[in-house]
C-alpha positions as CSV (number, residue, x, y, z in Angstrom):
1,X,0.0,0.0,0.0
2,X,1.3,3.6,-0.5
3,X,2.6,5.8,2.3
4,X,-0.7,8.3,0.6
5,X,-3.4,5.4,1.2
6,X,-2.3,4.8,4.9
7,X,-5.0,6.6,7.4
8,X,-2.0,7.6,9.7
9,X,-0.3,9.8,7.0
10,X,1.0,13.0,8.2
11,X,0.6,12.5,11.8
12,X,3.7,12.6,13.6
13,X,4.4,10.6,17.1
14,X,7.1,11.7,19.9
15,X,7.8,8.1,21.3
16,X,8.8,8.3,24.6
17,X,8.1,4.1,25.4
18,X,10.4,1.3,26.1
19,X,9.3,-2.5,26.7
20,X,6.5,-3.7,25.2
21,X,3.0,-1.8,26.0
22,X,4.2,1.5,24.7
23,X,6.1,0.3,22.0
24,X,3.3,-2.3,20.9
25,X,1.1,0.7,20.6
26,X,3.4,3.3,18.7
27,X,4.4,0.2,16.6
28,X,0.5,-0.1,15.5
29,X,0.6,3.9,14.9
30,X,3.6,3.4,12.7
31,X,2.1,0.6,10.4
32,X,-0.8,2.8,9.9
33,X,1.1,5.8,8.5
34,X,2.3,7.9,11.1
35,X,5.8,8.9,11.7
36,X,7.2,7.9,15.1
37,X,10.0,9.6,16.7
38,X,11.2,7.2,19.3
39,X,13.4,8.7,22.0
40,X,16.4,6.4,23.2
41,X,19.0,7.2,25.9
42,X,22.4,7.5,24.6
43,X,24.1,4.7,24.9
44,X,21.5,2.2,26.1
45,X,18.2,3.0,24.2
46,X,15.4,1.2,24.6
47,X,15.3,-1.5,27.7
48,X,14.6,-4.6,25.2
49,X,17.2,-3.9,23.1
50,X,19.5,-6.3,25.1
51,X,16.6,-8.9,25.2
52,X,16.0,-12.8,23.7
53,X,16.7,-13.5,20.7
54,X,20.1,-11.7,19.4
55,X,20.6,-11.0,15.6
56,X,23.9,-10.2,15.6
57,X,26.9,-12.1,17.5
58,X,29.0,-9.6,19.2
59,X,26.3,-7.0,19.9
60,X,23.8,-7.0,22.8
61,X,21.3,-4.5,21.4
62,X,19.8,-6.1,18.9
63,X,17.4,-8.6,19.8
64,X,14.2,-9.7,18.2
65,X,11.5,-8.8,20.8
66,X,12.9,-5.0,20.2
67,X,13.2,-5.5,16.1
68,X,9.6,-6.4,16.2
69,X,7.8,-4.0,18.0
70,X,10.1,-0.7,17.2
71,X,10.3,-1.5,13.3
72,X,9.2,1.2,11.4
73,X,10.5,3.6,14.0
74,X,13.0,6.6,13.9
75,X,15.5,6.4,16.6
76,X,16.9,9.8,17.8
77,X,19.0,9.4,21.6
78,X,18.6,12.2,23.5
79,X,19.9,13.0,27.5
80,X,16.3,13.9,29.1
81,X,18.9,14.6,32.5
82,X,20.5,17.3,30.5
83,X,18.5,21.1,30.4
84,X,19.3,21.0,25.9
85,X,17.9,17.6,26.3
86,X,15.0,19.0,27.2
87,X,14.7,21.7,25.0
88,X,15.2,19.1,22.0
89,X,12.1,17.2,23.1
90,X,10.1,20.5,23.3
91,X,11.2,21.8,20.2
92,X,10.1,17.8,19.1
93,X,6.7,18.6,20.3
94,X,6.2,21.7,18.8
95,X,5.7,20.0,15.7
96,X,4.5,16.7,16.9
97,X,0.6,15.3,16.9
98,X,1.0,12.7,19.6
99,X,3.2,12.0,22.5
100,X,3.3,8.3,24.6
101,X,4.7,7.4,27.4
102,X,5.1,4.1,29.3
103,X,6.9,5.3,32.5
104,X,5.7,5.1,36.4
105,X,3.6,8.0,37.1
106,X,6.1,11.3,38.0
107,X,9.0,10.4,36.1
108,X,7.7,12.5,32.8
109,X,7.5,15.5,35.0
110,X,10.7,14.9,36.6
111,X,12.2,14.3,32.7
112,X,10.5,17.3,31.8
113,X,8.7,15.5,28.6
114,X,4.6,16.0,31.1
115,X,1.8,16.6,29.2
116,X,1.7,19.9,30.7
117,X,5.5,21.1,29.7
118,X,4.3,19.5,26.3
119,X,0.9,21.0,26.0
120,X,2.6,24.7,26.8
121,X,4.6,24.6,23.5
122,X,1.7,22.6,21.7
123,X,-1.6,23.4,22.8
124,X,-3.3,21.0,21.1
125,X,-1.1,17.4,21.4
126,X,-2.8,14.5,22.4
127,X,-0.8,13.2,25.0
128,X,-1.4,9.3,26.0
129,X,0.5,8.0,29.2
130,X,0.2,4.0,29.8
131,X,0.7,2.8,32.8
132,X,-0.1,-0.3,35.0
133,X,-2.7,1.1,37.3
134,X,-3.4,4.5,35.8
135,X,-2.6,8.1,37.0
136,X,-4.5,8.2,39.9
137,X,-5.2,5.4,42.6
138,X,-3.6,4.5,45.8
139,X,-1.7,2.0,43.1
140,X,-0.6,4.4,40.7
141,X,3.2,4.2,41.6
142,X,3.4,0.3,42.4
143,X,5.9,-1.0,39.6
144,X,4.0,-3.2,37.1
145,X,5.0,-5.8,34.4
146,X,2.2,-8.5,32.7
147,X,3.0,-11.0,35.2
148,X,2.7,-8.8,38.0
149,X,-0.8,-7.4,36.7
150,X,-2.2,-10.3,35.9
151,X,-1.6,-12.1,39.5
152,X,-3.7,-8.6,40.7
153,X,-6.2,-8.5,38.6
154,X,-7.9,-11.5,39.4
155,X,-7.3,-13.3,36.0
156,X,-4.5,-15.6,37.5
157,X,-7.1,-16.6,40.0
158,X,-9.7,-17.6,37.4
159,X,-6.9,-19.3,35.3
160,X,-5.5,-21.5,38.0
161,X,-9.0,-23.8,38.0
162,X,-8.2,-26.9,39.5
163,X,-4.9,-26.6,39.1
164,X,-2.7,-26.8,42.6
165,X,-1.3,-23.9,42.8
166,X,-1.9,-20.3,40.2
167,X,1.4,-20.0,37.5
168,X,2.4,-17.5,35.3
169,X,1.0,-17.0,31.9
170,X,3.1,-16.8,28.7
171,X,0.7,-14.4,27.2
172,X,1.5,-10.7,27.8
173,X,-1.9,-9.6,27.5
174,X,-2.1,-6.6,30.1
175,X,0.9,-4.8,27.7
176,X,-1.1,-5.6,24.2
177,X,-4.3,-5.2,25.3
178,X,-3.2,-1.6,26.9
179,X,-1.7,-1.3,23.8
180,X,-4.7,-1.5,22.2
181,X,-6.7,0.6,24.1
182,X,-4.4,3.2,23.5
183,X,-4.0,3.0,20.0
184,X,-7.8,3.5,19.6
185,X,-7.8,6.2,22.2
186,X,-5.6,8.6,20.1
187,X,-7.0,7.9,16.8
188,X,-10.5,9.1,18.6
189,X,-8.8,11.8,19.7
190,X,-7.2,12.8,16.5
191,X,-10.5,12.9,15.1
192,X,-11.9,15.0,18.0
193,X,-9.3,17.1,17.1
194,X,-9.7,17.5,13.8
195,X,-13.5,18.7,14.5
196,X,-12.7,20.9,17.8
197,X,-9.0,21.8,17.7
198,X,-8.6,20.4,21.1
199,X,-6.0,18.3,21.9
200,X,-6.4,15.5,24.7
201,X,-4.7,13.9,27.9
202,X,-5.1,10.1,28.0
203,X,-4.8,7.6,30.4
204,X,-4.6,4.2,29.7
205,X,-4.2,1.2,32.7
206,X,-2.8,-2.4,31.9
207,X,-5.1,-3.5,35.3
208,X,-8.1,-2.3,33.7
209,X,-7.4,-2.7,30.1
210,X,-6.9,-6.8,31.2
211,X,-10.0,-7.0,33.6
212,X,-11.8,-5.6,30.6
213,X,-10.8,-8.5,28.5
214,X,-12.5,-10.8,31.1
215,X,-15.9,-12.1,29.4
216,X,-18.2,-13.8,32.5
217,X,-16.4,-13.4,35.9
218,X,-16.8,-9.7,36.4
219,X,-20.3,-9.3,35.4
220,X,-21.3,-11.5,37.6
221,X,-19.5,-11.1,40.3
222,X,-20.3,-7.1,40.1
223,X,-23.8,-8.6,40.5
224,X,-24.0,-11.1,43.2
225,X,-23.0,-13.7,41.0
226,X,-20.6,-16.6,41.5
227,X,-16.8,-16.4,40.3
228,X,-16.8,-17.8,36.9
229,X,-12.9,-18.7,36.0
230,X,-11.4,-22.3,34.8
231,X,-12.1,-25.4,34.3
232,X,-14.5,-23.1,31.7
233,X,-18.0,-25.6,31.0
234,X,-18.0,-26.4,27.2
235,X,-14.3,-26.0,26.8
236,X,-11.9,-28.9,26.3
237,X,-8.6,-29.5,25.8
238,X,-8.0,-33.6,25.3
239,X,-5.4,-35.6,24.5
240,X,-6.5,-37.6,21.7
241,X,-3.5,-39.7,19.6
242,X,-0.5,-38.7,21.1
243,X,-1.7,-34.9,20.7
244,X,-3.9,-32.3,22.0
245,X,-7.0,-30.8,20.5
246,X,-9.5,-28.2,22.0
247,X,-13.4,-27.6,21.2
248,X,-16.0,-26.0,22.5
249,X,-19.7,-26.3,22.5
250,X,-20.5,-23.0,24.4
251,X,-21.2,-19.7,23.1
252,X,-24.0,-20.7,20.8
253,X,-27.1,-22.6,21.7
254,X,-27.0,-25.1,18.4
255,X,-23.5,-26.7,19.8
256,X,-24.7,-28.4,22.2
257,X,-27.4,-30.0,19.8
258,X,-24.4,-30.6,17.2
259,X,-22.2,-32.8,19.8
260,X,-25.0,-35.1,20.8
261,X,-25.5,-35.9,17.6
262,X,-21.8,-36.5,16.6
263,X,-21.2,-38.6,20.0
264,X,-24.2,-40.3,19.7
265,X,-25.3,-39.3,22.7
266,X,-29.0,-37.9,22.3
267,X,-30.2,-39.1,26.1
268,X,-27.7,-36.8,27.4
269,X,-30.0,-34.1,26.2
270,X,-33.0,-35.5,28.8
271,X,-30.2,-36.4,31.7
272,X,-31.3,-34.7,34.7
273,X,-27.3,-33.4,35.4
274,X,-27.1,-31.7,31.7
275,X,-31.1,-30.7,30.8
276,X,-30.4,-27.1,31.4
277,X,-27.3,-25.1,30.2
278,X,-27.1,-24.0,34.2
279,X,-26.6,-28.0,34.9
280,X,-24.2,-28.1,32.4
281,X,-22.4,-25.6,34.1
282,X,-23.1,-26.6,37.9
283,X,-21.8,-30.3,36.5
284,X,-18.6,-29.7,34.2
285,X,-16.6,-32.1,35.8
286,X,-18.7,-35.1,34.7
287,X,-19.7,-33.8,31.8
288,X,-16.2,-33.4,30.2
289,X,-15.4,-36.7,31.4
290,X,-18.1,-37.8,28.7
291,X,-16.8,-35.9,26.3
292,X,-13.3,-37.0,26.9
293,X,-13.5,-40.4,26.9
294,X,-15.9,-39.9,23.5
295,X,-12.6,-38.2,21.9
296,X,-10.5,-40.5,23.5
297,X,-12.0,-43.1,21.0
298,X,-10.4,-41.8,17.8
299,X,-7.3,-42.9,16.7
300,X,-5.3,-39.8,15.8
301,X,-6.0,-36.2,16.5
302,X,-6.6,-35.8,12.9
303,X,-9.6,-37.8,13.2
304,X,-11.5,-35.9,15.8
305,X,-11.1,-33.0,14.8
306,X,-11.8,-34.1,11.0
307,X,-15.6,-35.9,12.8
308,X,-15.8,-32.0,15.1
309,X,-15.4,-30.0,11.7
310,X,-18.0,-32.2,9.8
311,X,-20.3,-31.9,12.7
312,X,-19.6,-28.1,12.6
313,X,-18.1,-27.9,16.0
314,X,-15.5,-25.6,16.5
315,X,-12.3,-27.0,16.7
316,X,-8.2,-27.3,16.5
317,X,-5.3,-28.5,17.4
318,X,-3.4,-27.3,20.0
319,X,-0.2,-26.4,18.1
320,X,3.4,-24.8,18.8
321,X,5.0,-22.0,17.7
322,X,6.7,-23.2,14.8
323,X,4.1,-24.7,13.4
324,X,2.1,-21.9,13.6
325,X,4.8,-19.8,11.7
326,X,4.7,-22.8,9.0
327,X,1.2,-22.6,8.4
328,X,0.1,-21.4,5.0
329,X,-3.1,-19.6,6.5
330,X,-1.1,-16.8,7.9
331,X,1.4,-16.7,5.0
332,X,-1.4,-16.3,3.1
333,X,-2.7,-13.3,5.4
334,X,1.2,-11.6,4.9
335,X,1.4,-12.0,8.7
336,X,4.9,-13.0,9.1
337,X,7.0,-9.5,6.6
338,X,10.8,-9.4,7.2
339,X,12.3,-6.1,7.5
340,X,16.4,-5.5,6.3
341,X,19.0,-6.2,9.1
342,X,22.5,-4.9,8.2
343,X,24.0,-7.8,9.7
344,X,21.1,-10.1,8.9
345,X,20.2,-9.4,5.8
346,X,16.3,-9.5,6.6
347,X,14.5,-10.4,10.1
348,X,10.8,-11.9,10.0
349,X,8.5,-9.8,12.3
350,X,4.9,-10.1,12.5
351,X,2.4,-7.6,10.9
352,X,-0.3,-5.4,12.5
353,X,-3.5,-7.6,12.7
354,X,-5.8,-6.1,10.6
355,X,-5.7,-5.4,7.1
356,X,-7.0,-1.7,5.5
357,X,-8.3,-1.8,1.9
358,X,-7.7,-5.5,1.6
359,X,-3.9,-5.6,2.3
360,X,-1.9,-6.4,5.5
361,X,0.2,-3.7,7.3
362,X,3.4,-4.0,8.5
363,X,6.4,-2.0,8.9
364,X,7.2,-0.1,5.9
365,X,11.1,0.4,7.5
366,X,13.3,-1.5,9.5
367,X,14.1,-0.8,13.6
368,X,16.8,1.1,14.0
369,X,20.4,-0.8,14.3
370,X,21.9,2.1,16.4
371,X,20.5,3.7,19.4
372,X,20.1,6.9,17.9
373,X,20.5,6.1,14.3
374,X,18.2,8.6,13.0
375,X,19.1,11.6,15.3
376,X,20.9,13.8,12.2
377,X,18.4,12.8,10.2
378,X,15.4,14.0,12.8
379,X,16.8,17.1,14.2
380,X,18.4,18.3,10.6
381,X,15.6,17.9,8.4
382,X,12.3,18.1,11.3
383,X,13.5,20.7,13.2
384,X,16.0,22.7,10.9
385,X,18.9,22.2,13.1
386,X,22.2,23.3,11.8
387,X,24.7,21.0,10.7
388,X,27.1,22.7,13.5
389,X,24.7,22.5,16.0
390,X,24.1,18.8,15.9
391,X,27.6,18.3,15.8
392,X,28.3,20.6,19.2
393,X,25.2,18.3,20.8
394,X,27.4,15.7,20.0
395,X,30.2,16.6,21.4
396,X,28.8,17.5,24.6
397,X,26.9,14.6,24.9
398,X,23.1,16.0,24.8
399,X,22.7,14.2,21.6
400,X,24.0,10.9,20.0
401,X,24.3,10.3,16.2
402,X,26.1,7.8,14.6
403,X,26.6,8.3,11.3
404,X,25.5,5.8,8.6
405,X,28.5,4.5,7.3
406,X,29.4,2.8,10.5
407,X,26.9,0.4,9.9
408,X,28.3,-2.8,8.5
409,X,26.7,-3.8,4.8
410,X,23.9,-6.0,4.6
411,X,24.8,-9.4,4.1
């Protein structure tokens, strides 16, 4: 798609994230259009940068996790401790649309990069800070990563089931889905903008952003109901043929219907424990016994879920990773784009999930190699800086700039 078709286009971003929620979200920004000016400290950028897995032997700032959610991104390391630090960032946002930031409450004022230092030299930026419990709240300045939000939100609880003891989740779910919630929150208020001239202050929270994604427990518990968390009724995940498949028969009321008639199981529908969705519920544990030992019955996995597609159950296999990546569905889709990599040659990321006018977006640029790769670039060309002056920055160490030629060739 062309940079003029994207619905981003023209909007510039002052990036002020690191680690994944903010990054995740400018990273969405990017694939729709906007520019994104991501701020790094000299020397060590970006937090992630020294994360799992490494590109390039010899270096430690160049791992995957960082590749994949700054791609697209303009790197420009600036000092926020210094006082010309500062007065880069403001001269930034003077001609910036949007400003993020992902650190603990009181650390943008103390950096002097606020919403209201911003908003006095741009009166109408929409400024969006993401946090793990928000702004205000006797919680806004406990430290927060997914792990430790989802243990406090409740959501560990309702995972654990019957399961010993709660365990940490592999999905980082409070940082995406915040993410999220911020990415659509500045697009509204672009548009607000763009009708009233006003810009905006948002606050986005990882706690509530994850409770939100909760679909039974809090609805009923907010209303005298019972907690609602795992084993989930009408979910299974079975070994069947040395592998694992999941269905479900919840969610729609013709699924229930649809498995007694592939099990062959009719009477099941008059049983006194399963006559009502609510005994369904109230007796899980022998139900998906049933169930079980009906999938149990087939020879490969391949065969049950081949019987649960026919019957127009849903269904799948439980699969890894790579075979995930070696599907043709999402090669199909364009999910999996590489960007260059002067020492790699190209790096496979994934793309935004969602297409616009039919085609997948994903980075139209690479992350940057160098913490502050694209300073020169930034400061010379969006702000007008003198040659002289960027070079004096350099010196002193407000600024740093590595000049392209440094970079090794792609291979």
């Amino acid at each position: 798609m062309r940079s003029d078709d994207l619905p981003l286009t023209g909007v510039t971003i002052l990036d002020f994230t690191r680690v994944l929620a903010g990054p995740y979200c400018t990273r969405l920004l990017c694939d729709l259009g906007a520019r994104v000016v991501k701020i790094e400290r000299p020397g060590e950028g970006d937090d992630m940068r020294r994360g799992y897995l490494q590109l390039e032997p010899g270096r430690a700032d160049q791992s995957t996790y960082f590749t994949r959610v700054n791609a697209g991104k303009e790197s420009v390391a600036v000092d926020l401790a210094r006082a010309e630090g500062r007065a880069i960032v403001r001269d930034l946002a003077r001609v910036a649309d949007v400003a993020v930031e992902n650190f603990m409450p009181g650390v943008v004022a103390r950096l002097g990069c606020d919403y209201e230092t911003l908003r006095a030299v741009k009166p109408d930026i929409i400024y969006c800070s993401i946090s793990g419990f928000g702004q205000t709240g006797p919680w806004r300045s406990r430290p927060a990563f997914a792990h430790i939000i989802n243990a406090i939100s409740g959501l560990m609880h309702l995972e654990q089931g019957d399961e010993p003891a709660p365990r940490a989740s592999n999905l980082q779910a409070a940082d995406v889905l915040a993410a999220t919630h911020a990415t659509t929150a500045i697009m509204g208020a672009l548009i607000r903008r763009s009708r009233t001239g006003r810009g905006a202050y948002l606050d986005v929270s990882m706690l509530e952003a994850l409770i939100a994604a909760d679909s039974v427990a809090y609805a009923a518990v907010l209303n005298g109901g019972e907690e609602y968390g795992n084993p989930r009724p009408g979910m299974v995940v079975a070994p069947v043929g040395g592998r694992f498949v999941a269905t479900q028969f919840v969610g729609a009321p013709q699924l229930w219907t649809r498995l007694l008639a592939a099990m062959g199981r009719p009477e099941l529908d008059r049983d006194p424990r399963f006559d009502t969705s609510e005994k369904r519920r109230t007796n899980w544990p022998e139900l998906r016994r049933i169930v079980e030992a009906w999938l149990a019955t087939f020879p490969t996995a391949e065969a049950a879920l081949e019987a649960l597609a026919a019957a127009r159950i849903p269904c799948a296999p439980v699969l890894r990773p790579a075979e995930v990546i070696a599907e043709p569905h999402l090669a199909a889709r364009g999910f999996f784009p590489t960007v260059p990599h002067p020492a790699r040659g190209a790096v496979r990321v994934t793309a935004s999930p969602f297409h616009v006018d039919g085609e997948p977006l994903g980075p139209r640029a690479p992350a940057a190699y160098r913490v502050g790769e694209h300073t020169r670039a930034v400061l010379g060309g969006l702000l007008d800086y003198p040659a002289a002056r960027i070079d004096e920055l350099c010196r002193s160490g407000v600024i740093e700039a590595p000049l392209v030629q440094e970079f090794p060739a792609s291979s």
